[in-house]
PDBQT receptor file of N, H, CA, C and O in Angstrom, charges set to zero:
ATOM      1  N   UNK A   1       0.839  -1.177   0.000  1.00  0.00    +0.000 N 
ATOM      2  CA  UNK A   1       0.000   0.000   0.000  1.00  0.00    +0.000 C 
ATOM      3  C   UNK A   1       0.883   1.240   0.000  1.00  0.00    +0.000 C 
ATOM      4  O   UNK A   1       1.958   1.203   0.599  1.00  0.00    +0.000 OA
ATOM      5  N   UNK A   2       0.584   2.063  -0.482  1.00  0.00    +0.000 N 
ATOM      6  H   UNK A   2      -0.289   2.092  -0.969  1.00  0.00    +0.000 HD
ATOM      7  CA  UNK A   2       1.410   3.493  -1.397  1.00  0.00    +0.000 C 
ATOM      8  C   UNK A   2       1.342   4.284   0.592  1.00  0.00    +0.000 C 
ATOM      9  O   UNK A   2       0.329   4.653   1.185  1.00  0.00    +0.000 OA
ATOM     10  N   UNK A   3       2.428   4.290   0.979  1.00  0.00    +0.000 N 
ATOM     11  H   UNK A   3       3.251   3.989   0.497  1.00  0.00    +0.000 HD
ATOM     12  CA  UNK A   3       2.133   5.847   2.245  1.00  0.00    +0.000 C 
ATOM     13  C   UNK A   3       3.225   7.288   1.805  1.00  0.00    +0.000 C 
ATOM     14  O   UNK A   3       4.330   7.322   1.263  1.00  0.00    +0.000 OA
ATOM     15  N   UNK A   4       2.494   8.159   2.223  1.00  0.00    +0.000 N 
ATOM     16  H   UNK A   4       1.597   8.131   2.663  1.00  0.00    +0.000 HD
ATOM     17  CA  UNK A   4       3.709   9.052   2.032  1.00  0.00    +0.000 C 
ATOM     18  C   UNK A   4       4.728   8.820   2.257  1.00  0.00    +0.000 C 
ATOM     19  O   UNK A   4       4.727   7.920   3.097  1.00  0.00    +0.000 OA
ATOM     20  N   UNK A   5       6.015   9.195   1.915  1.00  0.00    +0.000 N 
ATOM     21  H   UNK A   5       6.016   9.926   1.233  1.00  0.00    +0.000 HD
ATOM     22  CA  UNK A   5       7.306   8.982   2.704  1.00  0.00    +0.000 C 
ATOM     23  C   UNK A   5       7.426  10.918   3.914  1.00  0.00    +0.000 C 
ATOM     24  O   UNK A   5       7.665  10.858   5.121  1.00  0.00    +0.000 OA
ATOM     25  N   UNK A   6       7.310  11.638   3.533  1.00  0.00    +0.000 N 
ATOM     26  H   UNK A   6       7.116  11.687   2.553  1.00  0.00    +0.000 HD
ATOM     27  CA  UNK A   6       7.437  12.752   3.972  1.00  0.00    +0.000 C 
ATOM     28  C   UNK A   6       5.792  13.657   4.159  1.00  0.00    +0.000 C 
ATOM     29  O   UNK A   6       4.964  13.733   3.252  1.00  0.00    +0.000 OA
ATOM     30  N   UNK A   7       5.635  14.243   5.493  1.00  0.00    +0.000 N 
ATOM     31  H   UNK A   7       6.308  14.182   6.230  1.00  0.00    +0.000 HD
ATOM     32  CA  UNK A   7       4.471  15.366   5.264  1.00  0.00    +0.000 C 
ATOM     33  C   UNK A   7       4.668  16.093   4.606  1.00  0.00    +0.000 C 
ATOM     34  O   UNK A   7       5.768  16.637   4.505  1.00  0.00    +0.000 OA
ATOM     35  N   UNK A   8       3.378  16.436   3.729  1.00  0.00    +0.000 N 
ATOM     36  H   UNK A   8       2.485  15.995   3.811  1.00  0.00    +0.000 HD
ATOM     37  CA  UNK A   8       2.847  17.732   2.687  1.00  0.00    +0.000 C 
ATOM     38  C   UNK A   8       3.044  18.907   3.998  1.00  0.00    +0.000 C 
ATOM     39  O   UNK A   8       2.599  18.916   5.146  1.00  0.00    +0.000 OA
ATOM     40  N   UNK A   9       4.108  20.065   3.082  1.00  0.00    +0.000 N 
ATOM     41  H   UNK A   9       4.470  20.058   2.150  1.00  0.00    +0.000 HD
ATOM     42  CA  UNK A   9       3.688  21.015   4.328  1.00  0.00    +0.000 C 
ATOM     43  C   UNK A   9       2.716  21.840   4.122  1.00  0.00    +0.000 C 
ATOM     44  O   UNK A   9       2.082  21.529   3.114  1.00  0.00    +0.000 OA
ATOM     45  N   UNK A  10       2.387  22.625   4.572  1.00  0.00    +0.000 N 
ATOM     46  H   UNK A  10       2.902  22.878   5.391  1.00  0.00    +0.000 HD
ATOM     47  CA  UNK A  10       1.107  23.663   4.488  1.00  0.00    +0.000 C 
ATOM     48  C   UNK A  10       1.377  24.263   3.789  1.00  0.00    +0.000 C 
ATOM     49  O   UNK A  10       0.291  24.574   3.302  1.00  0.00    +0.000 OA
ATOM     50  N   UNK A  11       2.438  24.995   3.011  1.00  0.00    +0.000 N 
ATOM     51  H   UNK A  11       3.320  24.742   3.406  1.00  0.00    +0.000 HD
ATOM     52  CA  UNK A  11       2.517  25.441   1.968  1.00  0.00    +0.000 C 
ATOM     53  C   UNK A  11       2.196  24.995   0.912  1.00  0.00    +0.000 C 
ATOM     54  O   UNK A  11       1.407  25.604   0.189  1.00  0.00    +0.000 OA
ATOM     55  N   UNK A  12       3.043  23.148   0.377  1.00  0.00    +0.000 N 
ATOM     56  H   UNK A  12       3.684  22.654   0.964  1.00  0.00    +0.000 HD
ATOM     57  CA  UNK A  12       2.595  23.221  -0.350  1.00  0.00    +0.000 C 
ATOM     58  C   UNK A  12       1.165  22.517  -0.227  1.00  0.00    +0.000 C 
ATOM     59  O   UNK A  12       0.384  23.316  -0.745  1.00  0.00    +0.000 OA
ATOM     60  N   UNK A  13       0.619  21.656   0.113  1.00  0.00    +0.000 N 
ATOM     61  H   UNK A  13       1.253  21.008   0.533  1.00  0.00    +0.000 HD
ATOM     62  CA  UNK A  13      -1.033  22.061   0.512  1.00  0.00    +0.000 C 
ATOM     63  C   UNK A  13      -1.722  23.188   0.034  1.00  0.00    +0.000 C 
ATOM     64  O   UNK A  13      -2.756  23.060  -0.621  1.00  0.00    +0.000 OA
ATOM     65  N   UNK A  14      -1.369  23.977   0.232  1.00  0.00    +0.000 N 
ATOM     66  H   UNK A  14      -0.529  24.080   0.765  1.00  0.00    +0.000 HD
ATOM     67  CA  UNK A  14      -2.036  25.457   0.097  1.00  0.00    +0.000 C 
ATOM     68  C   UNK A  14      -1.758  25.691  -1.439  1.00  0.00    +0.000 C 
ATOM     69  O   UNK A  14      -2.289  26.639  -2.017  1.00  0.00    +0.000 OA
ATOM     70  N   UNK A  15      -0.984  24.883  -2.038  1.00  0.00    +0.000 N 
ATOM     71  H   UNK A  15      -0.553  24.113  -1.568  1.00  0.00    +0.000 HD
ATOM     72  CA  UNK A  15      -0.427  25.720  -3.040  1.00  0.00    +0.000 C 
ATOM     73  C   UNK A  15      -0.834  24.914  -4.497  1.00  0.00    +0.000 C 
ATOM     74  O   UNK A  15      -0.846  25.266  -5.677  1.00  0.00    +0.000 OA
ATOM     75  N   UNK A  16      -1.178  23.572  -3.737  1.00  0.00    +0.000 N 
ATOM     76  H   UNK A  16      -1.168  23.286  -2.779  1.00  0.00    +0.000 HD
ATOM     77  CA  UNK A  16      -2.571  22.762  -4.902  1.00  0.00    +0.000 C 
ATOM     78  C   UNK A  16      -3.693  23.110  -4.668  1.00  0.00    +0.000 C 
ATOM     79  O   UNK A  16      -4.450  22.856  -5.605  1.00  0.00    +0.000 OA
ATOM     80  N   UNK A  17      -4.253  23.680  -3.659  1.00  0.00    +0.000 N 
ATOM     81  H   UNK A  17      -3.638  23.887  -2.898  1.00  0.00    +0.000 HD
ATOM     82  CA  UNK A  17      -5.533  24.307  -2.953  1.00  0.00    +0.000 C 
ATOM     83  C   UNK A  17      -6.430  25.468  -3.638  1.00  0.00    +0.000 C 
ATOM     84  O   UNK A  17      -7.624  25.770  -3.662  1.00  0.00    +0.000 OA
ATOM     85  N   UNK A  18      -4.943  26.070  -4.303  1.00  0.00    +0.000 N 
ATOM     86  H   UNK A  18      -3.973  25.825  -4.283  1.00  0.00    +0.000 HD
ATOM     87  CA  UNK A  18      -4.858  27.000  -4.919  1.00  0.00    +0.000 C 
ATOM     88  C   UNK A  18      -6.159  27.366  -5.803  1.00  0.00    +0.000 C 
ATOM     89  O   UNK A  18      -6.877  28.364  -5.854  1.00  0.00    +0.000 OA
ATOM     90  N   UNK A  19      -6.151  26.121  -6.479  1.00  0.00    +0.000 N 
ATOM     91  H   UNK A  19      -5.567  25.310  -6.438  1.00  0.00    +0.000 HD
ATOM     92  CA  UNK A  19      -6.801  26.386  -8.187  1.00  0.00    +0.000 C 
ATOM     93  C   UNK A  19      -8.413  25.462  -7.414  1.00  0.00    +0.000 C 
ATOM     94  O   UNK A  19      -9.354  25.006  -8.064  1.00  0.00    +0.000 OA
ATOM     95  N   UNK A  20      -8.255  25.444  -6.049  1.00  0.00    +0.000 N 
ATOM     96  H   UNK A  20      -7.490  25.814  -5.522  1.00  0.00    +0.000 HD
ATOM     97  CA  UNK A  20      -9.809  24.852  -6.072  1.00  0.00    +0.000 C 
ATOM     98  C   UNK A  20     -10.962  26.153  -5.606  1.00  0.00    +0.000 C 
ATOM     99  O   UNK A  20     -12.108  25.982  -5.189  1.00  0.00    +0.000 OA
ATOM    100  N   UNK A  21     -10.312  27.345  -5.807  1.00  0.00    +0.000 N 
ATOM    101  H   UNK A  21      -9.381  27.483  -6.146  1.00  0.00    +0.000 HD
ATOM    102  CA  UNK A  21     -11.836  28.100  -5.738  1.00  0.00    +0.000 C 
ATOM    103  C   UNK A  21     -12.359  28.793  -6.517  1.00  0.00    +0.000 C 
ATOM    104  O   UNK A  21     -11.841  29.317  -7.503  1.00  0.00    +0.000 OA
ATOM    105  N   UNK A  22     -13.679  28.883  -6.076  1.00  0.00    +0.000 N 
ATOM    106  H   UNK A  22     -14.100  28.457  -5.275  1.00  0.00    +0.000 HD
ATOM    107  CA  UNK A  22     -14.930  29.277  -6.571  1.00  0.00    +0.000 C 
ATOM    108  C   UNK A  22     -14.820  30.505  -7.627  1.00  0.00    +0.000 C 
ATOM    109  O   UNK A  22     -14.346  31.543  -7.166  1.00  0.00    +0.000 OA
ATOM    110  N   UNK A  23     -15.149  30.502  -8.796  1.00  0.00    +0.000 N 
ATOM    111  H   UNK A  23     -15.534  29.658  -9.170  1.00  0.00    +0.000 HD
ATOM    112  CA  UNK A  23     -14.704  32.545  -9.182  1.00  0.00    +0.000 C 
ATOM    113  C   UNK A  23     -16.710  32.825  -9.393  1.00  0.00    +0.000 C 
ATOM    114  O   UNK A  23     -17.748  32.178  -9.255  1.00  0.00    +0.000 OA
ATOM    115  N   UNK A  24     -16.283  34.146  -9.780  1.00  0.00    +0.000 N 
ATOM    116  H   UNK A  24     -15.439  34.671  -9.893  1.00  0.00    +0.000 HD
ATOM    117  CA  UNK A  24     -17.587  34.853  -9.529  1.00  0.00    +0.000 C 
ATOM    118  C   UNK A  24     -18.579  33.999 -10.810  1.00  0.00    +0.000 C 
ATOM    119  O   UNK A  24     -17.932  33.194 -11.479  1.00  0.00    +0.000 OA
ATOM    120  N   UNK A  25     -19.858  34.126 -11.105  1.00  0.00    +0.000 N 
ATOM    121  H   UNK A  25     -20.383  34.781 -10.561  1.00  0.00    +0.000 HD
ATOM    122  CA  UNK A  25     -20.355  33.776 -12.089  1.00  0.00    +0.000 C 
ATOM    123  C   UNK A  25     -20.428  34.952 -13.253  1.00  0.00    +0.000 C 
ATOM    124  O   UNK A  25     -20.472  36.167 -13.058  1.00  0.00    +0.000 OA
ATOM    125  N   UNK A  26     -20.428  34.409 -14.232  1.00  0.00    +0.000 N 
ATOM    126  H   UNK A  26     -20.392  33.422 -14.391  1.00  0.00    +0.000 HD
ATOM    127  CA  UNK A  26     -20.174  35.480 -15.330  1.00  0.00    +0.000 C 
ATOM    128  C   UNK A  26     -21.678  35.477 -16.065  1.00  0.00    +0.000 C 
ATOM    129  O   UNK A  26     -22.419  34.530 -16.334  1.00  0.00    +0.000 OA
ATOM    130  N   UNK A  27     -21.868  37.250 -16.334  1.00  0.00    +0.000 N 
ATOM    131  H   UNK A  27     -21.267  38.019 -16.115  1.00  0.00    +0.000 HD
ATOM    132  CA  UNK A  27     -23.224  37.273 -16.956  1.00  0.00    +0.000 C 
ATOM    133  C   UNK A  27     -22.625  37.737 -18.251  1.00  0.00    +0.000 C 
ATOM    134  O   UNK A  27     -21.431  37.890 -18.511  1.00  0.00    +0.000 OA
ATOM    135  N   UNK A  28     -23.780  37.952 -19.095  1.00  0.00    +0.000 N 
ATOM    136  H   UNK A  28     -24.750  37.827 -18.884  1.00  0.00    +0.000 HD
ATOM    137  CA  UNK A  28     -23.583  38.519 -20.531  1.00  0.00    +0.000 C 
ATOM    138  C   UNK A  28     -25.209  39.027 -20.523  1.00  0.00    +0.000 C 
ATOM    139  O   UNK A  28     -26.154  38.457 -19.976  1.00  0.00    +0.000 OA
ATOM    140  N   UNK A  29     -25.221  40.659 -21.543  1.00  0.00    +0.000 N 
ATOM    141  H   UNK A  29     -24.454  41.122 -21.987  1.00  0.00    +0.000 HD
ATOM    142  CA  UNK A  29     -26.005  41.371 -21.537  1.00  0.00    +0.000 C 
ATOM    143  C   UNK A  29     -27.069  40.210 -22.799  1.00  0.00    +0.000 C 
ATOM    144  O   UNK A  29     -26.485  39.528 -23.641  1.00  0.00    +0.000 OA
ATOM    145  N   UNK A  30     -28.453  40.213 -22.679  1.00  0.00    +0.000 N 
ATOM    146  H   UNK A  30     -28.928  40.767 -21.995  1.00  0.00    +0.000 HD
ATOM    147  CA  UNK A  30     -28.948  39.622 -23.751  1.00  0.00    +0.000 C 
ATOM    148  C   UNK A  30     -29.136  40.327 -25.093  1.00  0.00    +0.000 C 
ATOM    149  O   UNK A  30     -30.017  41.112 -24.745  1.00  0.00    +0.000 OA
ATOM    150  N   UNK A  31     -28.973  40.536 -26.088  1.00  0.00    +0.000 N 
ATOM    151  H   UNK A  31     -28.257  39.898 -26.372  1.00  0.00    +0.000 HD
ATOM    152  CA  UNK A  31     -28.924  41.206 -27.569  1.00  0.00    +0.000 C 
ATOM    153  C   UNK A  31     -30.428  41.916 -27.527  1.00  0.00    +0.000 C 
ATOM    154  O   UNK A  31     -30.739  43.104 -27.612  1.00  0.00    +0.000 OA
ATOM    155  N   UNK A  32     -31.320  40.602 -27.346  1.00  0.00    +0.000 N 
ATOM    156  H   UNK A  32     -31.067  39.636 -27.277  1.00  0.00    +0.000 HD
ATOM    157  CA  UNK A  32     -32.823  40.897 -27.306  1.00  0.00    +0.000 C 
ATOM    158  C   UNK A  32     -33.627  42.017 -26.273  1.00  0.00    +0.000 C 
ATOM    159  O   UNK A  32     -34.330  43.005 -26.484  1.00  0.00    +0.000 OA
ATOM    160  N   UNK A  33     -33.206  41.417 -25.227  1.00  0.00    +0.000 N 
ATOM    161  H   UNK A  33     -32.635  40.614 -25.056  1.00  0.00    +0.000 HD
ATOM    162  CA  UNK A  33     -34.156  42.307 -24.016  1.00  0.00    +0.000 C 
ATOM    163  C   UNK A  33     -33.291  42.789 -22.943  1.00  0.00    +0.000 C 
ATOM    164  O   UNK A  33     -33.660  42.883 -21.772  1.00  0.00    +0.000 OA
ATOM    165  N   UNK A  34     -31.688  43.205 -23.542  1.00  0.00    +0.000 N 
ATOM    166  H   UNK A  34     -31.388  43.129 -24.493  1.00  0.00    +0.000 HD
ATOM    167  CA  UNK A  34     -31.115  43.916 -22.245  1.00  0.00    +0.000 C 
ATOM    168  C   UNK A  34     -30.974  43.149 -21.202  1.00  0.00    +0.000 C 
ATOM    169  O   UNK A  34     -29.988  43.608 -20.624  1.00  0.00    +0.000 OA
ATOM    170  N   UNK A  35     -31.404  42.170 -20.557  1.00  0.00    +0.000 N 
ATOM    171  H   UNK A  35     -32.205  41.798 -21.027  1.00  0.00    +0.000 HD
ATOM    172  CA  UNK A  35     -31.355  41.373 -19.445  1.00  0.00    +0.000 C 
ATOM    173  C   UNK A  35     -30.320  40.719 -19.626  1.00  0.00    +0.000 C 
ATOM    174  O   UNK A  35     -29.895  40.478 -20.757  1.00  0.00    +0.000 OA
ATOM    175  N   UNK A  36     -29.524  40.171 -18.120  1.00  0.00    +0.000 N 
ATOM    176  H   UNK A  36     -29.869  40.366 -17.202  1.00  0.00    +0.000 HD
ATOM    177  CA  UNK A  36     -28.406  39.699 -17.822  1.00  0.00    +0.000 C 
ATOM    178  C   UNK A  36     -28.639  38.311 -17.695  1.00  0.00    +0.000 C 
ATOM    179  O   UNK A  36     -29.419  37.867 -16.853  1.00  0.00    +0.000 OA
ATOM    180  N   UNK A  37     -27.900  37.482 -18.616  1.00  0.00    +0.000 N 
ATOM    181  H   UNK A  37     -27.266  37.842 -19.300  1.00  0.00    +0.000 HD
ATOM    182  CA  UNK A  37     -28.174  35.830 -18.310  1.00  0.00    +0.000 C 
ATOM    183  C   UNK A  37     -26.904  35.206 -18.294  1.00  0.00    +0.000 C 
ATOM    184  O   UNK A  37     -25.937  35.965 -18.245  1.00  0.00    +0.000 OA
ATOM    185  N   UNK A  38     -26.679  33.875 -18.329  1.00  0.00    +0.000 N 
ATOM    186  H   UNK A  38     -27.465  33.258 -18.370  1.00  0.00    +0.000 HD
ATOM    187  CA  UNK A  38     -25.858  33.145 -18.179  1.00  0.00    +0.000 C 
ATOM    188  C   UNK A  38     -25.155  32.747 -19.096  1.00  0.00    +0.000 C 
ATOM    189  O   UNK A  38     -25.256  31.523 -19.184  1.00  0.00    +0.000 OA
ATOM    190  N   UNK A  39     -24.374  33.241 -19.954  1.00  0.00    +0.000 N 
ATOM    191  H   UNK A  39     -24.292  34.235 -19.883  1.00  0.00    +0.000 HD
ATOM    192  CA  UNK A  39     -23.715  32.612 -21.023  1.00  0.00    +0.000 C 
ATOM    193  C   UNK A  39     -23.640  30.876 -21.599  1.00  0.00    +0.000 C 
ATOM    194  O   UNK A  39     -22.917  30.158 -20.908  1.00  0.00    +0.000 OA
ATOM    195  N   UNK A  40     -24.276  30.266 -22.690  1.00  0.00    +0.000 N 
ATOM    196  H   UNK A  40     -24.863  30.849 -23.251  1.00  0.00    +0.000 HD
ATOM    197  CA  UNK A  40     -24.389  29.119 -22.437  1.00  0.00    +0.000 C 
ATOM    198  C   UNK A  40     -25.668  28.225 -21.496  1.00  0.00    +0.000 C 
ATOM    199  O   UNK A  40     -25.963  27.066 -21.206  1.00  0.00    +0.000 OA
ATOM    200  N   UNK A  41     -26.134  29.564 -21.280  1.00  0.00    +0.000 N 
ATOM    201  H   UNK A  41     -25.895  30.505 -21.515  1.00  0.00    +0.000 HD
ATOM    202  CA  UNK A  41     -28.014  28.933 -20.707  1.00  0.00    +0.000 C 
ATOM    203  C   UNK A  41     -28.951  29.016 -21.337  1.00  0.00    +0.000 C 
ATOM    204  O   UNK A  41     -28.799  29.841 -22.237  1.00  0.00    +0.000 OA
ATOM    205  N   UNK A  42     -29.754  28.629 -21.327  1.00  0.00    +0.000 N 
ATOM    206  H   UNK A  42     -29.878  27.958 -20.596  1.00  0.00    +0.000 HD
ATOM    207  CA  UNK A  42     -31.125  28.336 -21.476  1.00  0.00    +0.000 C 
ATOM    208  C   UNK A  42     -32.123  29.891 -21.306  1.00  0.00    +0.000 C 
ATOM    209  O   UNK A  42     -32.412  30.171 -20.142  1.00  0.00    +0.000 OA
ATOM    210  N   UNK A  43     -32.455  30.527 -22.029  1.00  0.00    +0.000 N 
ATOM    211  H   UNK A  43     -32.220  30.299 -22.974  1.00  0.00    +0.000 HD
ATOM    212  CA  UNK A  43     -33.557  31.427 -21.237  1.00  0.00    +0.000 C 
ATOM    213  C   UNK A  43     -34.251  31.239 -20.844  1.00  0.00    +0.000 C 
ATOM    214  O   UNK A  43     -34.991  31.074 -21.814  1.00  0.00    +0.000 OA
ATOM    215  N   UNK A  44     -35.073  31.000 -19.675  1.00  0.00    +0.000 N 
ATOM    216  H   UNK A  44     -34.473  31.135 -18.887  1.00  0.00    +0.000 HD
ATOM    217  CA  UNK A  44     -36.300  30.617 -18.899  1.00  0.00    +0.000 C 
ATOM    218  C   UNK A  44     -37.536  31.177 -19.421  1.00  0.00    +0.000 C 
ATOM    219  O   UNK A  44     -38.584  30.582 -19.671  1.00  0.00    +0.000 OA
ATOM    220  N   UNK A  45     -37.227  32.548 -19.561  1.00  0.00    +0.000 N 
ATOM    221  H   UNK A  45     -36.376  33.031 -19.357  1.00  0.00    +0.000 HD
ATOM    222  CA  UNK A  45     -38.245  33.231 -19.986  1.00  0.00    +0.000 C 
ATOM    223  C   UNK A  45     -38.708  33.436 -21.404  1.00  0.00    +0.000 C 
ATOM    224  O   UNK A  45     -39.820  33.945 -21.547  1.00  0.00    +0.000 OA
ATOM    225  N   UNK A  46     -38.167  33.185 -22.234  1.00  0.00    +0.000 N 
ATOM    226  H   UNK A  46     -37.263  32.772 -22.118  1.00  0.00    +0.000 HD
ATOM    227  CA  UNK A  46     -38.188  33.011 -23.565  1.00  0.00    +0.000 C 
ATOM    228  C   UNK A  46     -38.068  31.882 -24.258  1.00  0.00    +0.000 C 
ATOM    229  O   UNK A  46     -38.475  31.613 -25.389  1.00  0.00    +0.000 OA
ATOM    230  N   UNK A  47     -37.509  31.280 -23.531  1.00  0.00    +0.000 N 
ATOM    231  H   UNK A  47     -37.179  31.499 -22.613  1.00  0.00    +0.000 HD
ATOM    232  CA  UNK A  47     -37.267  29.473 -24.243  1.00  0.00    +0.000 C 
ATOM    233  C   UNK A  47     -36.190  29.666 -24.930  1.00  0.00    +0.000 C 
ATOM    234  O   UNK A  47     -35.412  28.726 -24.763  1.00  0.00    +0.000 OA
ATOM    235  N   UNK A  48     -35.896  30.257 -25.450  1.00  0.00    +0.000 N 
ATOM    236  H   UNK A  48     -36.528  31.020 -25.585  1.00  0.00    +0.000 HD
ATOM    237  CA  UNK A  48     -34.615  30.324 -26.875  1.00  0.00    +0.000 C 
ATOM    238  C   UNK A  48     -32.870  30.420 -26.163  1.00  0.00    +0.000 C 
ATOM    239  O   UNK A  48     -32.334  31.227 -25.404  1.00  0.00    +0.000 OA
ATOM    240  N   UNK A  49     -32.442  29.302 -26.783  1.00  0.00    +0.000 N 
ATOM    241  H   UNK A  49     -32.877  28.646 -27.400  1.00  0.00    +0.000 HD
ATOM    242  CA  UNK A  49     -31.026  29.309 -26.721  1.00  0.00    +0.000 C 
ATOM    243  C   UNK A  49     -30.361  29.285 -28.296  1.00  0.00    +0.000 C 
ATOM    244  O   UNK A  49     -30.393  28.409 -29.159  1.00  0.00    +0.000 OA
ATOM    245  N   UNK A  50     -29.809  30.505 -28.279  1.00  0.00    +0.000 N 
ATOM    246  H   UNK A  50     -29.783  31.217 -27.578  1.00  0.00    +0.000 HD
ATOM    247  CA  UNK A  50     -28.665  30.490 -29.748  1.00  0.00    +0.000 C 
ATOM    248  C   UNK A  50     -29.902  30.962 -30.790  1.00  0.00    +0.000 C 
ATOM    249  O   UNK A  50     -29.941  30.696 -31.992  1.00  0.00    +0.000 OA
ATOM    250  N   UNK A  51     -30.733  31.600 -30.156  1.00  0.00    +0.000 N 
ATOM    251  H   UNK A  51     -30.701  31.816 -29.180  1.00  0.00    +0.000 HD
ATOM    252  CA  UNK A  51     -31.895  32.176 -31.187  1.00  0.00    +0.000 C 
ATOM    253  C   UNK A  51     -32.573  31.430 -31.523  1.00  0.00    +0.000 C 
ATOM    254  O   UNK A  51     -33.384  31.854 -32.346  1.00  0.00    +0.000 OA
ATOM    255  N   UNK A  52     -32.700  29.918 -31.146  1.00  0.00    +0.000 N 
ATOM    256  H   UNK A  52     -32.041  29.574 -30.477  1.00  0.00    +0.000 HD
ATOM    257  CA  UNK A  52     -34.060  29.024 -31.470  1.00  0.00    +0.000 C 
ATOM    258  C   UNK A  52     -34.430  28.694 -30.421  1.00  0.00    +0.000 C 
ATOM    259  O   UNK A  52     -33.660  28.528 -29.475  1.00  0.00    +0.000 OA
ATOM    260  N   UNK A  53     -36.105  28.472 -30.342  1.00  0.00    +0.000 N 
ATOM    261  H   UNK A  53     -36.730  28.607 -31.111  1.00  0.00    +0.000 HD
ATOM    262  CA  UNK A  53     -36.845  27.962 -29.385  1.00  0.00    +0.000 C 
ATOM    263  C   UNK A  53     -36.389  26.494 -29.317  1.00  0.00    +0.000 C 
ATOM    264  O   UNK A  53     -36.173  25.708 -30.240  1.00  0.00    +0.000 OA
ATOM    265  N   UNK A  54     -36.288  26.311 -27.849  1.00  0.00    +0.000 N 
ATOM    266  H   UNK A  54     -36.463  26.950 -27.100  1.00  0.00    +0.000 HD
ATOM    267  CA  UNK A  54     -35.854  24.989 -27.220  1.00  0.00    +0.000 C 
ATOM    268  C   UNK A  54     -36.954  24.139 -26.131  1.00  0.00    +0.000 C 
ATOM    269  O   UNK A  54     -37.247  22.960 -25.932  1.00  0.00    +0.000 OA
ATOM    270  N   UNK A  55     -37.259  25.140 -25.711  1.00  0.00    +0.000 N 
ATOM    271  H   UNK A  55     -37.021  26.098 -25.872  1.00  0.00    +0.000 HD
ATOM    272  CA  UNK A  55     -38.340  24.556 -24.864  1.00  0.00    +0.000 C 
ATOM    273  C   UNK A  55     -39.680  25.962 -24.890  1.00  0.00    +0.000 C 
ATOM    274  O   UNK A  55     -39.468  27.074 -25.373  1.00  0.00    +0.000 OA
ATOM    275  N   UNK A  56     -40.779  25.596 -24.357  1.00  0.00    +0.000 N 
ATOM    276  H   UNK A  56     -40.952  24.692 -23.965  1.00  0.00    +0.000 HD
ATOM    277  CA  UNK A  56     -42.041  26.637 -24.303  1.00  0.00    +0.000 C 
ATOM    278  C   UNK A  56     -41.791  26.999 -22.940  1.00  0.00    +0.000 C 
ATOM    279  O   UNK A  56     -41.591  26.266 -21.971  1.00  0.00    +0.000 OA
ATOM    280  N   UNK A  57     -41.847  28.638 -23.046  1.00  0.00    +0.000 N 
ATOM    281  H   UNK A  57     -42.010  29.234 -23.833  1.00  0.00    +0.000 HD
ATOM    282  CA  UNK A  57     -41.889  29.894 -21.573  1.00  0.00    +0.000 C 
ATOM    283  C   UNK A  57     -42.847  29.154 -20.991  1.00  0.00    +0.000 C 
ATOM    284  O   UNK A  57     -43.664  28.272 -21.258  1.00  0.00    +0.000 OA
ATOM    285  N   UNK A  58     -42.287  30.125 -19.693  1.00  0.00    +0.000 N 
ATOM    286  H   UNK A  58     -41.623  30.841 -19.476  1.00  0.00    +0.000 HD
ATOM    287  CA  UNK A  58     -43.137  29.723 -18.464  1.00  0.00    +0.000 C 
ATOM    288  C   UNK A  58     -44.172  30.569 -18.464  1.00  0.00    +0.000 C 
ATOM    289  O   UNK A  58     -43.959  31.618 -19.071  1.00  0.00    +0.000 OA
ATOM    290  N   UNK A  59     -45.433  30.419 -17.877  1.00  0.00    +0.000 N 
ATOM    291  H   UNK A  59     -45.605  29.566 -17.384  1.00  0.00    +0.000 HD
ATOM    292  CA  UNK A  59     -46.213  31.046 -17.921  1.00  0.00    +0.000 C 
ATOM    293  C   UNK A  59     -46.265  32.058 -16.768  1.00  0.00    +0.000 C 
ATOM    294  O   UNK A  59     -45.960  31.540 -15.694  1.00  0.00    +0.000 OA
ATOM    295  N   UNK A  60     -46.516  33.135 -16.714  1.00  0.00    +0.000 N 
ATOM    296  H   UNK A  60     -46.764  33.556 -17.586  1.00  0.00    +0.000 HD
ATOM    297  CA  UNK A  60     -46.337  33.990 -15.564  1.00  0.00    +0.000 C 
ATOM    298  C   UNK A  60     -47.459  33.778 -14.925  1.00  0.00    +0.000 C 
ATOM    299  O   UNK A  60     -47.680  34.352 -13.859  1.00  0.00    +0.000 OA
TER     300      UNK A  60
């Protein structure tokens, strides 16, 4: 069975740790209605992704 030979120190720990956080979410303005969505989503409110209907709006 594989054991370390030496402890990870906290540095480097910290320093693969590095690349595990979170970044902000990124919006993009919509062309159509000014509203801020998710790049690569779905519109909820419109149905249309990439300018074709994908699924039918929700009904308010």
């Amino acid at each position: 069975m594989a054991v370390p030979k030496r402890k990870v120190s906290p540095s480097r720990r910290n320093m693969r740790r590095s690349h595990d956080a979170l970044g902000a979410n990124s919006y993009v303005e919509d062309k159509e209605t000014g509203e801020l969505k998710r790049p690569h989503h779905v519109d909820l409110k419109t149905g249309l992704y990439k300018g074709r209907q994908v699924i039918t709006p929700k009904a308010d």
